[in-house]
N, C-alpha and C positions, 0 to 999 in steps of 0.2 A: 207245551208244558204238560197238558193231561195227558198227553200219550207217551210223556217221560214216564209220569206217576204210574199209568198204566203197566205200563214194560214191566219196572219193577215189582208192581203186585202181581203181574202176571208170573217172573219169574219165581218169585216164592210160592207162588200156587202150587209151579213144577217141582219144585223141589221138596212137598210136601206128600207130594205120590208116589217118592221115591225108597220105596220100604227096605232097601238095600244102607241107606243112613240114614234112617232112625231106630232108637232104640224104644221109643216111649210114643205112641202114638198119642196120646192123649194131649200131652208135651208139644207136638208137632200140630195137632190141630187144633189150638185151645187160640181162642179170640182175644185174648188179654193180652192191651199194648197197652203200656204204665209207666210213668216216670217217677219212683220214689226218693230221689235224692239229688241234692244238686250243689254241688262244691265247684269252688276253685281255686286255683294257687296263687302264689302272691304275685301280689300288681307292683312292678316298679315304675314310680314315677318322679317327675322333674318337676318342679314347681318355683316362683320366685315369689319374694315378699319383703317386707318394706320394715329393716332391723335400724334403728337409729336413725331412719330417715332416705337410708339406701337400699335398693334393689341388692338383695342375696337372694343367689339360687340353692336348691337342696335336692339331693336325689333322695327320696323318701320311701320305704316300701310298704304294702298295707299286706299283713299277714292275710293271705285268703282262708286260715281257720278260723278268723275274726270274723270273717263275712259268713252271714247266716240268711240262708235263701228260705221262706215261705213255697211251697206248692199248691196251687188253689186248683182242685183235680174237677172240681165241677166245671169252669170259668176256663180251664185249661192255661191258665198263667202261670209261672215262677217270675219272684220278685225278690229283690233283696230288702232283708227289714230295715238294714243300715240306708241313707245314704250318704255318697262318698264324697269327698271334697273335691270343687270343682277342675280342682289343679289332676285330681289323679285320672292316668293312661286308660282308659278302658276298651282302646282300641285293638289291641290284643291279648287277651283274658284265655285264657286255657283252662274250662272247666272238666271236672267226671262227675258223671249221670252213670247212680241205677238206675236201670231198666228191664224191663219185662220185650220182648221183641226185638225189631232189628230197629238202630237210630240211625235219621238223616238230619240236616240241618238247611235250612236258606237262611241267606243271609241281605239285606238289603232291599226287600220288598218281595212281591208279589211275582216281580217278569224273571228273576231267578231262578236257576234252579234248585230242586235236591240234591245236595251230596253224600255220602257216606260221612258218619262223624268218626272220627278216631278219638275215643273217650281218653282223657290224659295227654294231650297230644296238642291237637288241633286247637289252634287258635283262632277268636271269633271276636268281630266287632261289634260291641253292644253297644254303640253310637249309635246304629242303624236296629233295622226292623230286625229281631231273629225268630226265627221260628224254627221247633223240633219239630219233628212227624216217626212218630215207633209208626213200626210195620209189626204186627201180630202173629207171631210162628204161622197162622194160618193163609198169610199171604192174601185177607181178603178185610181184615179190619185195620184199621188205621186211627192214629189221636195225635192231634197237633196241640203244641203246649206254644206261645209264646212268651219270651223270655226277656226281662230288663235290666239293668242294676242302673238304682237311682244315682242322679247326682243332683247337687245342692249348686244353685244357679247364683250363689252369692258367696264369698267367702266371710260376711259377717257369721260370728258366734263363733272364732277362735280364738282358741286362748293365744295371750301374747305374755311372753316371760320379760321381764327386766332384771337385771344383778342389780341389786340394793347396795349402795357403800354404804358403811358402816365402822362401827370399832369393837365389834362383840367378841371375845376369847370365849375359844369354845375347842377344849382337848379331846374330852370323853365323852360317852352316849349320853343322849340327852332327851328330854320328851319336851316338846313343844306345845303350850296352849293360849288360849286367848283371853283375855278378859278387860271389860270396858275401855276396848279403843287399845291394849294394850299387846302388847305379843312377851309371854314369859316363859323363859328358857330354863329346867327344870338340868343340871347337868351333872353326872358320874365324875368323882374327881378324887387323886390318892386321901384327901382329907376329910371327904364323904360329900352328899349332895352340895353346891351350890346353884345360885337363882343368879341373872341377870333379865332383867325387863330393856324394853322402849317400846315408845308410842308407834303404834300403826300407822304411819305417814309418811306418804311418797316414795321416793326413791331412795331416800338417804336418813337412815336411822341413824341415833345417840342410846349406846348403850349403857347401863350402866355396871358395874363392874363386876364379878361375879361376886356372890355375897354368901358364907356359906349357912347354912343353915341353921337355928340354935336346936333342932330336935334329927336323929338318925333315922330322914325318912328315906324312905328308898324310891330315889329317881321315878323307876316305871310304876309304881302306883298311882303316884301324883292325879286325883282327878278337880273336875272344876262340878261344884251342885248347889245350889240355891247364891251363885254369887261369894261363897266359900270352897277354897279349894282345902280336899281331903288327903289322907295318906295313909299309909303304914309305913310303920319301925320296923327294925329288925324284933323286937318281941311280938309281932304282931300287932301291937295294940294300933287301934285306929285314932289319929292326930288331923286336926283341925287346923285351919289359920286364914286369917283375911288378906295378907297382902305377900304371903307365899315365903317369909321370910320368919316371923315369929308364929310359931305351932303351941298349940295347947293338947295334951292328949284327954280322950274320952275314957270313958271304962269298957269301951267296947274291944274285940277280938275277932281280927279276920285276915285272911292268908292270902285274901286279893280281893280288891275292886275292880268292878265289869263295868257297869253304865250309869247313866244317870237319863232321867228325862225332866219334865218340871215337877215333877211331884215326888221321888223317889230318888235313891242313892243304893242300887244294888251290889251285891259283896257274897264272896264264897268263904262260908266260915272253918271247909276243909270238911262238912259233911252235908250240907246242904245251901241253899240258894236262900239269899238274905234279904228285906228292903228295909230302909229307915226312910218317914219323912221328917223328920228331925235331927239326924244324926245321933240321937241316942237311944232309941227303942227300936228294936229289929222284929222283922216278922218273915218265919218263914214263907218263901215261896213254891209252890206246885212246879217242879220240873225233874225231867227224866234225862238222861245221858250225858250226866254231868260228869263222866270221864270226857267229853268231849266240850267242858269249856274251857275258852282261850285261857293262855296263861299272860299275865301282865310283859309285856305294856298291853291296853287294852284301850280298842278307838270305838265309841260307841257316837250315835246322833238320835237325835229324837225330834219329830215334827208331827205337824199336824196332821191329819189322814182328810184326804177330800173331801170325805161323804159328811163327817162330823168332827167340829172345832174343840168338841169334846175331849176326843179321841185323840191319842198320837202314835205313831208307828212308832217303835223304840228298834235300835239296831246295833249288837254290837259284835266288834270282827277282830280275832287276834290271830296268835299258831298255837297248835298243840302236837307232839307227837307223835299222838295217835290217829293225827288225820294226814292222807296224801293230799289236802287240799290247808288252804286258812282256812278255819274255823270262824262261822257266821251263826249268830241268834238271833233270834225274831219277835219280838211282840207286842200285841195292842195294849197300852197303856189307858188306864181311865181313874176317874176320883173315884166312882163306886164301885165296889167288889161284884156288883152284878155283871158289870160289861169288862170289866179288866178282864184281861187274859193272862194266861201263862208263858212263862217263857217256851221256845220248842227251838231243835239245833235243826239247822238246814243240812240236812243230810246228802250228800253227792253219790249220784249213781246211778241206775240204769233208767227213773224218773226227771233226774235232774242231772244233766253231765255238764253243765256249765258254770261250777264253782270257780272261786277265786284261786289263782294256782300258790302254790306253796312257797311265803317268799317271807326271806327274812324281816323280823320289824316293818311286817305291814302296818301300814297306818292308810286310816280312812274318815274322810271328811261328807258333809254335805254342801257343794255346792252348785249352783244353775239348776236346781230342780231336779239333783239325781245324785247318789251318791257314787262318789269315786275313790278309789286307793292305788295307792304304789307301798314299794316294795324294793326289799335290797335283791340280793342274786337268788334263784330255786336252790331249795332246799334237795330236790333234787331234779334230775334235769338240767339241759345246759346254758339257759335263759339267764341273759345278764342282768345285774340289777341297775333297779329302774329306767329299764325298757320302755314301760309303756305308761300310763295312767288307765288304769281299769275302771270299771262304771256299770253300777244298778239302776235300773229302771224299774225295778220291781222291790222293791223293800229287801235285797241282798238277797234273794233268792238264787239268781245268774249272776254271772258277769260278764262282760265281754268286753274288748277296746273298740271305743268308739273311732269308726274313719273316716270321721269331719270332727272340728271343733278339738279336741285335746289332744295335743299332744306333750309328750317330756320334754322339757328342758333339756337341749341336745348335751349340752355339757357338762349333767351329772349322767346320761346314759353310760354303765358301765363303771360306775366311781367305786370303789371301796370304800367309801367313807359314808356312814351311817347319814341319812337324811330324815328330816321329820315335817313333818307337815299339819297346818291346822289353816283358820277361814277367820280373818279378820277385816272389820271394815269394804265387807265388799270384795274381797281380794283370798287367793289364794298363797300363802307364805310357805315357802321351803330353807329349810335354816339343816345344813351341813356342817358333820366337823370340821374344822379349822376358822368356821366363823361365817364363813359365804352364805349368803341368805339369797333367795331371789324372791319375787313378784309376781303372780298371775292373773291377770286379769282378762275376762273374753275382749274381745277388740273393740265392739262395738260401747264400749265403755271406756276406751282410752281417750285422753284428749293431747 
């Protein structure tokens, strides 16, 4: 084996005194062997699981743009941040590597040999031991990087969907929210908004029939804040009501509602960024690139921040079309104006490339400690709608799909028919036009 390793160094020695092919001599004898990048393509796998009580199989594939590898150049490791569901292939995985030098690979331990890597090509088992080795234009340095992609040794914490039966009528776009054990369906209709509710329970809901509205609120306004849900008319003005069906209007004026956290009720009043904690007094708020907030409908969460119970992260994510991505806002929420913060838009680009992609009636929830969104077809691009379930680990900063634990509901993948989505009872609810609702819940929670 060393006098493999040998040969090889020795060969590129020779070929480094060869002044006849090189142009750049510096080039040719420079000691830098580096691995900066490390992608790979999609993983097709087979997997089986337990739908009503039977074994079903599914060919499932996990985008390799999804999978985001760490390089740790001290320690000489690449890792993946994700890891992947126990069920998926990773026996032949086709990565490309930037690199500085000439790349090999072993595969399988130590009594192995080097081979030449064919970068895009070459397929490798990351079951076993891998290791790279750059060889350095000067045929005399060398750096070995060992390489893993985790997997999760359980299939607990995935989600598990159910279709809900039910009797809910549901023609037109609709915004879906929650309140006390309840799921309320807010819906687009020739006669203007109507409501239908039922309780968040089990498999099989009672709906009640749609009811329409007694004030001209407009569907995608509709938010929920101190236990009251708000709205806007078509004059603007902003409308109140307790049980989503009789509205009172305010004397206020606004041209959309953004978020809410426990203290606040934020709104664009078409020249600046608004909060009420009462729903009658407004104050403006300190924010910049306000061409670039969502336009209604608009899915905001708000929670606690780790460090202090005080504090809450506030997060809200709609589309605009001035952005190639969803549009996402950011901010620390607090009672006193010393540690509140400002609102600030997360901006995608050469700091941060991993925004939310461009997808109709996104809508986003917080659930299992992280938020997540779907989405009808791109806006542009040729990505079906609701493809995936997307997910923040970082307060909407990133996104990325997760490849363990979430996946879509296989049978709205590709639907034309508007889906909405909200977090009741423990459970994640998808309620579709023509009435079809399903269930989410991670597994390790099902009985």
């Amino acid at each position: 084996m060393k006098n493999y390793i040998s040969y090889i160094l020795a060969l590129f020695a020779t070929l480094t005194l060869l002044p006849s092919c090189l142009k750049d001599d510096e080039v040719a004898t420079s000691p830098v062997c580096t691995i900066t990048s490390f992608t790979v393509g999609d993983i097709q796998s087979s997997y089986t699981t337990k739908i009503n009580g039977n074994d079903t199989t599914y060919t499932r594939t996990i985008a390799g743009s999804t999978l985001l590898f760490n390089i740790d150049q001290v320690n000489g490791v690449i890792y993946s941040v994700d890891s992947l569901p126990k069920w998926a292939n990773i026996k032949a995985v086709v990565p490309t590597v930037t690199y500085t030098g000439t790349l090999l690979v072993r595969q399988g331990g130590a009594t192995n040999d080097y081979v030449y890597f064919s970068n895009g090509k070459d397929s490798i088992d990351f079951t076993g031991d891998v290791d790279f080795m750059v060889v350095a234009p000067d045929g005399e340095h060398t750096k070995h990087y060992s390489a893993r992609i985790g997997q999760t040794e359980l299939d607990h914490d995935s989600l598990y969907w159910t279709k809900v039966s039910g009797n809910l009528s549901l023609n037109g776009s609709h915004r879906t929210l929650s309140k006390d054990g309840r799921l309320y369906v807010f819906a687009q209709s020739e006669s203007g908004t109507t409501l239908a509710t039922s309780t968040a329970n089990g498999t099989k809901l009672t709906w009640t029939s749609p009811q329409p509205l007694d004030a001209d609120i407009n569907y995608k306004s509709v938010t929920l804040f101190n236990d009251s849900f708000f709205g806007i008319a078509s004059d603007n003005k902003v409308y109140t009501s307790d049980d989503g069906l009789q509205w009172t209007a305010t004397t206020s004026m606004m041209e959309r509602l953004l978020a809410t956290d426990s203290r606040r009720l934020y709104a664009f009043d078409g020249t600046s960024l608004q909060a009420t904690a009462d729903g009658i007094n407004w104050e403006q708020q300190p924010a910049e690139n306000l061409t670039m907030l969502p336009e209604m409908p608009v899915s905001s969460v708000a929670y606690k921040t780790k460090t202090n119970s005080q504090l809450e992260n506030v997060v809200m994510m709609g589309t605009n079309p001035n952005a190639n991505y969803s549009v996402a806002w950011y901010k620390i929420s607090s009672v006193d104006n010393y540690s509140d913060q400002s609102w600030n838009y997360i901006a995608i680009g050469d700091d941060n490339q991993y925004g939310m992609p461009p997808l109709e009636n996104v809508q986003m929830v917080r659930y299992n400690g992280k938020l997540i969104a779907i989405g009808g077809k791109a806006t542009t691009g040729s990505l079906k709608a609701y493809s995936y379930i997307y997910a923040s680990d970082d307060n909407g900063v990133t996104w990325h799909i997760p490849t363990s634990g979430m996946s879509m509901e296989e049978s709205l993948i590709g639907t034309t028919q508007p889906v909405t989505m909200t977090v009741c009872d423990g459970c994640i609810w998808l309620v579709q036009v023509g009435g079809q609702v399903w269930r989410g819940i991670m597994s390790n929670s099902v009985n």
